[in-house]
C-alpha positions, 0 to 999 in steps of 0.5 A, a space after each residue: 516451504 511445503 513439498 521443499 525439494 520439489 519447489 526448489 527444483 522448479 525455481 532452479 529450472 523456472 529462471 537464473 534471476 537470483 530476485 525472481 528466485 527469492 520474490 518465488 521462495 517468499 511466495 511459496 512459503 506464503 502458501 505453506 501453512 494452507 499446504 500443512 492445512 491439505 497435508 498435500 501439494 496446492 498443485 494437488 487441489 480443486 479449484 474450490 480448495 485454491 481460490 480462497 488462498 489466492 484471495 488471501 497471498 495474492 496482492 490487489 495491483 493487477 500487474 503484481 496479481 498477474 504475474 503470480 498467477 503466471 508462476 504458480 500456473 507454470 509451477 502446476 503445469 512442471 508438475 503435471 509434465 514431471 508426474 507429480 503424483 496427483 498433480 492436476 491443472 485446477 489453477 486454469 478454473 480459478 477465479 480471484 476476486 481482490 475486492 475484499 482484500 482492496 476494501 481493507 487495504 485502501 479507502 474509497 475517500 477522505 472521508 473514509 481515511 479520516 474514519 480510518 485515523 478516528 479508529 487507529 489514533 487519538 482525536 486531534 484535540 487530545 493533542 498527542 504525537 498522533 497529529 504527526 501520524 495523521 499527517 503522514 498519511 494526509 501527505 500519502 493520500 494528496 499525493 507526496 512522495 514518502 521521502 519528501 515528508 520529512 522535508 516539508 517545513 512548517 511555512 510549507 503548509 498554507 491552511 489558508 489557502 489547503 496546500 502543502 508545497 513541496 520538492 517543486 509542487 502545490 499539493 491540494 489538503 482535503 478539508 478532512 485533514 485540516 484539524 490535524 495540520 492544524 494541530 500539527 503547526 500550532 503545537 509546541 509540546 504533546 500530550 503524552 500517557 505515561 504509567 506512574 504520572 498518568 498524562 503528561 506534557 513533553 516538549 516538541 523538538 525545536 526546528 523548521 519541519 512539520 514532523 518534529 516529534 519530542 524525543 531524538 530526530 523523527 525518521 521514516 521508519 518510526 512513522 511507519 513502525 506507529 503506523 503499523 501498531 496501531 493500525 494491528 491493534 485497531 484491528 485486534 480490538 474491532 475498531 477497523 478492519 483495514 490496514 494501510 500503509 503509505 503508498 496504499 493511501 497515496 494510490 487511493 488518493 490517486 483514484 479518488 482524484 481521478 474518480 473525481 474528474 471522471 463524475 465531471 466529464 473528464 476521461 480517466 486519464 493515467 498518462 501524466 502519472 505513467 509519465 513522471 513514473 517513468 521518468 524516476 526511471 530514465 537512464 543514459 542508455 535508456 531509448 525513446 522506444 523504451 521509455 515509451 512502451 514503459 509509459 503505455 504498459 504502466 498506464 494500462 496497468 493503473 487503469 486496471 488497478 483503477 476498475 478494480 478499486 471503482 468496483 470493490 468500493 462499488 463506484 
């Protein structure tokens, strides 16, 4: 963290939260090397210097955007009351624009998400695990929580019929993810490249569930871990510029869903997504009151991130 003692004394002062002083310390430490690069104190910099490091730190949700903007202008304005040599309130000038940073972070359509896959995993007719991982991000995108995925059972998806049913709910499959379903119900065995015997077969695991892998009991954190290699050396090798991870696929989804309704007539409507949301979140002193400014702040906050995703995919 660039400029520590000072920073730290902020924090100390700025909140009790031992949360808030952590997301803060992760923060500040995001902005070190752009610090290292000015040889000085952001709460030093012009407006022009600043902009460009937002773009880049910041999230795309409004919500979490907002709330950074809020601590990194009370940080400017301590420094500037504790007279910080050279500090200047240029944060007030600043304005971030996440369109960019949204295009590479989420995608606009099926479509799109299928060029994705093309770009990071093998086709699904090369018949290699990467069918499993297709499919991990086809449960993102129509919507499924990332904890039921490894619930869903073979006889839970209908190719038929494009659905895949699971934890209590129908979900639609886009026809671009039908390959990859496919491949992944009909498949006993994966190709599989090793380096002395060049392509070989290695049996599935037996069992139930779509996502069964061929070596120890597939889990989360190995869908996530092939996920964020390959997507780093898609990048590496120009293949894609974007980067996605589960729930930034199932909020694209989302929007396009929305976006959707929308061309047909319907109002942009958040309030059932708000409601379930909230209702993870319920407790037993929880009041109505509560839940419903809850309900209304969270709908507001993803009509917001809704705009902004319409805007940077220019809809």
């Amino acid at each position: 963290m660039y400029n520590e003692d000072l920073k730290q004394r902020f924090i100390q002062e700025f909140t009790k939260s031992d949360a808030t002083k952590k997301w803060l310390i992760k923060m500040f430490n995001n902005m070190e090397k752009y610090e290292l690069g000015w040889n000085a104190d952001f709460c030093t910099r012009s407006a022009q210097e600043l902009q460009p490091m937002l773009c880049n730190i910041l999230g795309i949700r409004n919500n979490s955007r907002t709330t950074a903007l809020s601590a990194l202008r009370a940080y400017v304005k301590w420094c500037v009351q504790n007279n910080v040599p050279g500090a200047r309130d240029a944060l007030s000038d600043v304005t971030v624009d996440s369109s960019s940073k949204i295009r590479n972070q989420m995608v606009q359509s099926p479509l799109q998400l299928q060029r994705y896959l093309n770009a990071v995993y093998e086709p699904e007719d090369s018949e290699t695990i990467d069918v499993l991982y297709r499919c991990y991000l086809w449960c993102a995108y129509i919507g499924i929580d990332e904890d039921l995925v490894l619930g869903i059972k073979v006889s839970d998806v209908n190719l038929k019929a494009r659905t895949v049913s699971v934890g209590g709910r129908v979900y639609p499959l886009c026809k671009e993810a039908l390959p990859a379903f496919q491949k992944a119900l009909q498949l006993e065995s994966f190709n599989y490249s090793h380096k002395n015997y060049g392509t070989i077969r290695r049996d599935r695991n037996e069992g139930d569930t779509l996502f069964r892998g061929y070596k120890g009991e597939t889990k989360i954190r190995t869908l996530r871990a092939a996920l964020t290699d390959n997507s780093a050396l898609a990048v590496k090798e120009g293949k894609t510029q974007r980067r996605l991870t589960y729930d930034k696929a199932k909020l694209s989804g989302l929007f396009f869903r929305i976006y959707e309704r929308e061309c047909n007539g319907f109002d942009a409507d958040f309030q059932q997504v708000a409601s379930a949301w909230v209702e993870g979140r319920r407790t037993e002193d929880s009041s109505e009151e509560t839940l419903r400014s809850m309900r209304v702040r969270k709908e507001w906050e993803l009509k917001k991130d809704y705009n902004n995703w319409k805007e940077a995919f220019m809809l």
